[in-house]
C-alpha positions as CSV (number, residue, x, y, z in Angstrom):
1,X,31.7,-13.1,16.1
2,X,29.8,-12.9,19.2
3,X,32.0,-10.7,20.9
4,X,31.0,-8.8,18.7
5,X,27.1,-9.2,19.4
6,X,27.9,-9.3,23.2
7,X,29.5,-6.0,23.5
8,X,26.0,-4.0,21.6
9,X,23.8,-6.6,22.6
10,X,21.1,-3.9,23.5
11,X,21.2,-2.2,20.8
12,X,21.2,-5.1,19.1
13,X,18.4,-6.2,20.8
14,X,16.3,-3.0,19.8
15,X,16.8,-3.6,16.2
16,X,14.2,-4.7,13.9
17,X,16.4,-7.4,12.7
18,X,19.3,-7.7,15.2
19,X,16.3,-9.0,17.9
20,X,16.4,-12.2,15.4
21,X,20.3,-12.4,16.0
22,X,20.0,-12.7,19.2
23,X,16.9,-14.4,19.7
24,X,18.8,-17.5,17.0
25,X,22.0,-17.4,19.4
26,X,19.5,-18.4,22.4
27,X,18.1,-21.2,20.2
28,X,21.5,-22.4,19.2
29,X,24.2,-20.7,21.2
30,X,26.5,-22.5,23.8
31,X,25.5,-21.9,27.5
32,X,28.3,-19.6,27.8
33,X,26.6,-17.5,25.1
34,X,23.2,-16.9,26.4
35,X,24.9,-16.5,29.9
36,X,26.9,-13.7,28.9
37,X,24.0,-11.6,26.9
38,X,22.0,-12.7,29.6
39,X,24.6,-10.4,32.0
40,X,24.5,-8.0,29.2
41,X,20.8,-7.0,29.9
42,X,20.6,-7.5,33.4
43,X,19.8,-4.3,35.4
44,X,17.9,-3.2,31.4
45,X,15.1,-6.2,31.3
46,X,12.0,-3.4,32.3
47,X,13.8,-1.1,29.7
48,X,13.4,-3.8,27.3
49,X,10.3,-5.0,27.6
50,X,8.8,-1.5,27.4
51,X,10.7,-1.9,23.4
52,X,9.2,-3.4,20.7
53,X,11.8,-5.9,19.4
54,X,13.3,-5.9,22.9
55,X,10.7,-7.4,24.4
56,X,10.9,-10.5,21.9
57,X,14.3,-10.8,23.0
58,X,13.0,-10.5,26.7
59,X,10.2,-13.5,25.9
60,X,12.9,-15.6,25.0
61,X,14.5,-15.1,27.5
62,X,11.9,-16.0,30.0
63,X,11.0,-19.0,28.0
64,X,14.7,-20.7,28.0
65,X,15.0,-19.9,31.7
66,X,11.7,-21.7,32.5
67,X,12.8,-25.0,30.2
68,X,16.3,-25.0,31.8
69,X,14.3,-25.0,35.1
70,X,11.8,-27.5,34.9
């Protein structure tokens, strides 16, 4: 299944429910998971945050990054 949601992860992303998708596989997805929609978006990030669901998915992001760094 997430090959699946890895291969349209942006559009995914931009959807007013698919954000939710995502946003629960960042919650609850392996490491491998959020590393690979994580490569998905890369060079897209200011594209999404100028989105209104994207930028949800961007927040979330930014907020798993900053726990896994602490």
């Amino acid at each position: 299944m997430f090959k699946e949601i890895q291969e349209d992860a942006c559009t995914i992303m931009k959807d007013v429910f698919g954000n939710y998708v995502i946003q629960k596989v960042l919650d609850f997805g392996p490491q491998e998971h959020i590393s690979g929609l994580f490569n998905e978006i890369k060079g897209k990030i200011l594209e999404m945050t100028k989105h209104i669901y994207g930028c949800r998915v961007v927040q979330k992001f930014i907020l798993i990054l900053d726990v896994e760094g602490q």
